[in-house]
Phi, psi and omega in degrees: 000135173291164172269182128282174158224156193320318209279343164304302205274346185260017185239322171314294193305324194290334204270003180259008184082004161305182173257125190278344192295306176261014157285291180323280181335278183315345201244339195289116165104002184245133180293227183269141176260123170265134197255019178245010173261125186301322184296285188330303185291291198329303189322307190280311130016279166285345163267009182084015159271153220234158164283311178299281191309321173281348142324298180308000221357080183274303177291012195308331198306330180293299181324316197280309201278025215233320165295353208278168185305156181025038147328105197251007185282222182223131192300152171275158195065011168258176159266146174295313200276352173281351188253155182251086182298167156200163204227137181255136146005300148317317167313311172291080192302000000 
């Protein structure tokens, strides 16, 4: 099954309208998420992420931006609680 990585799943939340803030809180310190795992799909669950459909890549089109030139969402290889995301009306697909 694929994993995810926080900053995947907390640039998912901000770009589905969620809150990222408290995605970024939740996801600090977790390693990779797998969404066939019952503790993971809660999580996401609770972030506003359906489990099932990102198994499915139901969310690739979220995923595909989250690489393009000027993402402004929060970059990999940082700590999360150290970035400042901001997500534009375009980000939200």
């Amino acid at each position: 099954m694929a994993t995810f990585s926080p900053h995947q799943i907390a640039n998912l939340v901000g770009q589905t309208g969620g809150d990222h803030g408290q995605a970024a809180q939740m996801l600090q310190g977790v390693g990779g998420i797998d969404p066939s795992q019952p503790d993971h799909a809660d999580m996401l669950d609770q972030l506003g992420i359906d489990p099932q459909a990102l198994r499915q890549g139901d969310y690739q089109e979220h995923l595909d931006a989250q690489e393009a030139p000027g993402f402004a969402g929060y970059q990999p290889g940082q700590d999360l609680s150290g970035q400042q995301a901001q997500f534009s009306p375009d980000d939200l697909l």
